[in-house]
ROMIGU-549315 format. One record per residue (C-alpha): z, y, x; residue in one letter. Coordinates in pm, whole numbers, plus 50000, padded with zeros to 5 digits. Example, Ala and Ser with C-alpha at 12.3 -4.5 7.8 and 13.67 -1.06 7.14 Angstrom:
BEGIN
507804955051230a507144989451367s
//
This chain:
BEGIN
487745263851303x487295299551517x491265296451551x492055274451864x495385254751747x497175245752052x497225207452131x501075203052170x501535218051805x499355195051656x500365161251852x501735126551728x505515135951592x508305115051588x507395109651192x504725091251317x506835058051347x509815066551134x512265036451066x513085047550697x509635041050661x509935001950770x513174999950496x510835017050241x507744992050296x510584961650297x512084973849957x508304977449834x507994936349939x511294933049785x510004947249454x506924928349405x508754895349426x511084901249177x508364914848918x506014884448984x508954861148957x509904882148620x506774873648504x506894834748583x509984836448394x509334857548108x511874879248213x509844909948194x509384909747863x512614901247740x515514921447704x517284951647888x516054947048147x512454935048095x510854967348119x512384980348496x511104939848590x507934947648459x507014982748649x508224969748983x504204970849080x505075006349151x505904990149513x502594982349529x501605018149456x503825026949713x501985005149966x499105021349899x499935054049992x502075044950285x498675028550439x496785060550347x499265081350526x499925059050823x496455057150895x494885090850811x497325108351028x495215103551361x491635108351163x493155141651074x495205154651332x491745149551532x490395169451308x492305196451329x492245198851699x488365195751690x488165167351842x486935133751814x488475108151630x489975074051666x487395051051830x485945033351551x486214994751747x489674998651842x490415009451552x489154980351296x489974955451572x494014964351541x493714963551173x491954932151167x494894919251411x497354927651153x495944910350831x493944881250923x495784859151134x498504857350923x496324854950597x494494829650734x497444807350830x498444815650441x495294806650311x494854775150483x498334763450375x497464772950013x494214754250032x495474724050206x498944723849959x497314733849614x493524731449598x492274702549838x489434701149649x488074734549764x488004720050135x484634707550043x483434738149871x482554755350202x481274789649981x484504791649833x486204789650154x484494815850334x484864839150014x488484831850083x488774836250469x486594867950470x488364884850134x485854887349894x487484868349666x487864898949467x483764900049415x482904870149200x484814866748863x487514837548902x486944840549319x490884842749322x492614807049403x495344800849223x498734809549375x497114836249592x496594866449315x498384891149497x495814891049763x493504911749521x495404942349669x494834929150089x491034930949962x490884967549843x493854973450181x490984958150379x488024976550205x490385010250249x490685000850645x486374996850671x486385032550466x488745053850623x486275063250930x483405073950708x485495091150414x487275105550762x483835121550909x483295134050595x486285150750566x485885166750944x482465181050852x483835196750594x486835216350766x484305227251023x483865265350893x487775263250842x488955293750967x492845288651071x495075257451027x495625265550648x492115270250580x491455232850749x494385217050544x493085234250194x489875216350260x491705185350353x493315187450076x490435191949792x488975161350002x491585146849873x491295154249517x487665144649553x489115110149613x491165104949341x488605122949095x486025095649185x488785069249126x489425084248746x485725083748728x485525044848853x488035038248573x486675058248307x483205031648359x485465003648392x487155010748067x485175031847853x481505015747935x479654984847983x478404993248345x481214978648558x482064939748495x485954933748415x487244925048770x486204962248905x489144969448859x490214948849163x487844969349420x489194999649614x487755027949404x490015020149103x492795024749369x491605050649534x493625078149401x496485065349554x495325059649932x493945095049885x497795105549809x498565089750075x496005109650272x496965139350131x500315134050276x498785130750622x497285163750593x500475183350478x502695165550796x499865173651064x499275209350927x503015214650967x502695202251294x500955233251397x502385256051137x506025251151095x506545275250857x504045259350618x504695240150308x508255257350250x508525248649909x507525212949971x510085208350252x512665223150074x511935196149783x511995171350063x515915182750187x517175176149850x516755137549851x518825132949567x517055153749326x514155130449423x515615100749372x516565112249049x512895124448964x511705089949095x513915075148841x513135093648531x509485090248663x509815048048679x511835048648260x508335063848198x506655037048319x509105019448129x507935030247800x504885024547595x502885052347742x502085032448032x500665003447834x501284964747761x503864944748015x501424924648136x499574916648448x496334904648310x496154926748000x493204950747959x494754982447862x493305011647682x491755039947963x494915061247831x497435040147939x495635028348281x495725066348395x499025073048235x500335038948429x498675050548777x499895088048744x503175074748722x503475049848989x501935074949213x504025102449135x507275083649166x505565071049487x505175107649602x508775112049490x510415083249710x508115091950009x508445128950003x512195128150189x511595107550428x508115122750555x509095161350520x512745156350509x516015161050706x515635126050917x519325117550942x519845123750529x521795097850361x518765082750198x516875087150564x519955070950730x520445041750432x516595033450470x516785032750827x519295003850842x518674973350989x518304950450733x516274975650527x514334980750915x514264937150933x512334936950588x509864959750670x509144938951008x508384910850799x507324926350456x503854913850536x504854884150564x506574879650215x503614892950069x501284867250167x503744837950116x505724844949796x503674838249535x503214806449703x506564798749731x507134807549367x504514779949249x505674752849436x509394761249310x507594763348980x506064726049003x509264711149195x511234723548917x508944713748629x509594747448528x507214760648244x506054795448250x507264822248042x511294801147968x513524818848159x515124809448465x514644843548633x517634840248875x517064800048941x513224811849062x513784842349255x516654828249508x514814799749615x511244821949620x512834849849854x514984830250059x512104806450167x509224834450148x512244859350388x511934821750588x508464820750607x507704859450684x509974856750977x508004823951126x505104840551033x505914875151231x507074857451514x504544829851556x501464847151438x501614884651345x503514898251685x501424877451906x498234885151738x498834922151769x499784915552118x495604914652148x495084945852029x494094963152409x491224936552415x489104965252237x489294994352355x492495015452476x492795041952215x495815035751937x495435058751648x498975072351631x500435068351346x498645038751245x501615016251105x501594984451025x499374987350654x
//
């Protein structure tokens, strides 16, 4: 950029590390228990109710773009200030702090509990332990499906410093802070256009096998939201008078509430495709499904992130329980589904007859259990390691 922006206007704000932002990640861990449970049960297809049960994925969604923002933040407020960028070492060693102990400790438990067989299947257990499950057809082990989404978090992680130098070198001839976050910004859309390309192969070809659509580029679109996101909070950082419109969207947190609800009945209906989580659906419906949860993701994340901070819904998310969730939501991801077999088998229950309630009380009370152990035991003192490599934090990084 031939504009200098100041350093101070383009720092690490307190949005960085907002607390709504923990109760928002622990209602997102929150939601994808109850709509795996609802599927155990047969709930989510069945009844008033079956359709909300059956779109609570959107959490996932919502994830997604929380990692995107949490991390991109440093990679482009660097950017902006011309400068370089997190140090790539430090950088992957943090985020490999924060998803593999605890994975691993899940993973072993799994194997040891469920499939003893595989501990003499020493290719399948390094598929497992380095997560590439996700690359083989079938690589996924029983009672561990959810970690299809820690491969493409983990494949986003290794990405983010490349798709970030790209992005720099194209912002160089930016001439002013708006100029920088308009090419940001088509970045961006870049992104997600390759993503609706990746599915368009996936689903309306032969050239991708079926379980592409379990590796990053068919979620794509939504870390680049998230990234997206990161751009529009950094540029305001040295122009606060830019995005008025947006911010004055983002003061009115119950008119986005209310769009994030009409946006989830959508995803409700038919237009987003079968209630199912192993269903192929038509190419339609997949991009009708993934505009949705990532709109009502942009909907729910917009207030808190360009927002008054001490709004009701700010204030609401931002209380401790909501804050205690989020501590531990990665926690309950790894150990819920799990938890939900082995209620399964202890109860002889079969899947798809009912018994939502009797499965999701034991499943998030012992998973809540678990995640706690698992935070204090493993995940806090894990990350405790994090100065072994290097010195440099990006700020903002979050826990993904």
């Amino acid at each position: 950029m031939t504009a200098a922006v100041p350093a101070a206007a383009a720092t690490a704000t307190s949005r960085d590390r907002l607390p709504p932002l923990d109760g928002l990640r622990g209602l997102c861990a929150v939601a994808i228990v109850v709509t795996h449970v609802a599927f155990q049960s047969g709930d989510a297809f069945r009844g008033l109710w079956g359709g909300p049960l059956s779109r609570l994925g959107v959490g996932r969604a919502l994830l997604f773009l929380l990692s995107g923002f949490l991390l991109y933040q440093a990679f482009a407020r660097s950017s902006l200030l011309q400068r370089p960028g997190p140090a790539t070492a430090p950088y992957l060693w943090r985020r490999f702090l924060r998803i593999m102990p605890a994975y691993w400790v899940m993973m072993t438990a799994l194997v040891v509990v469920l499939h003893p067989g595989v501990l003499r299947e020493p290719a399948t257990l390094l598929q497992q332990a380095v997560l590439a499950q996700t690359l083989t057809p079938g690589g996924i082990l029983a009672g561990s499906e959810p970690t299809w989404s820690l491969s493409v978090e983990a494949a986003f992680y290794l990405a983010l410093p490349i798709l970030a130098l790209a992005a720099g070198r194209l912002c160089r001839g930016a001439a002013d802070p708006r100029g920088w976050a308009r090419r940001q910004l088509a970045f961006c859309g870049l992104l997600a256009a390759a993503s609706l390309g990746w599915k368009l192969l996936r689903h309306g070809t032969d050239l991708l096998p079926d379980h592409a659509v379990l590796w990053l580029p068919y979620q794509l679109d939504l870390f680049a939201l998230g990234m997206a996101f990161a751009v529009v909070v950094v540029h305001r950082g040295a122009d606060q008078s830019a995005w008025p419109r947006l911010r004055q969207v983002a003061s009115a947190p119950g008119t986005c509430l209310a769009a994030a609800a009409a946006l989830y009945w959508l995803t409700c209906t038919d237009l987003a495709g079968p209630r199912s989580l192993v269903s192929e659906p038509d190419l339609w419906s997949v991009v009708a499904r993934q505009l949705l949860y990532a709109a009502c993701a942009a909907v729910l994340l917009l207030p808190v992130v360009l927002g008054r901070t001490d709004s009701g819904y700010a204030r609401l998310l931002g209380t401790s329980p909501l804050r205690y969730l989020g501590r531990i939501s990665y926690g309950v991801f790894l150990w819920h589904v799990p938890v939900l077999t082995v209620t399964a088998r202890l109860s002889d229950h079969t899947i798809f007859s009912g018994g939502f309630w009797a499965l999701l009380l034991p499943t998030l009370a012992v998973s809540v259990v678990l995640a706690d152990v698992s935070y204090r035991l493993v995940e806090a003192p894990a990350m405790r390691l994090r100065h072994l490599v290097g010195r440099r934090e990006p700020a903002g990084a979050g826990r993904g």
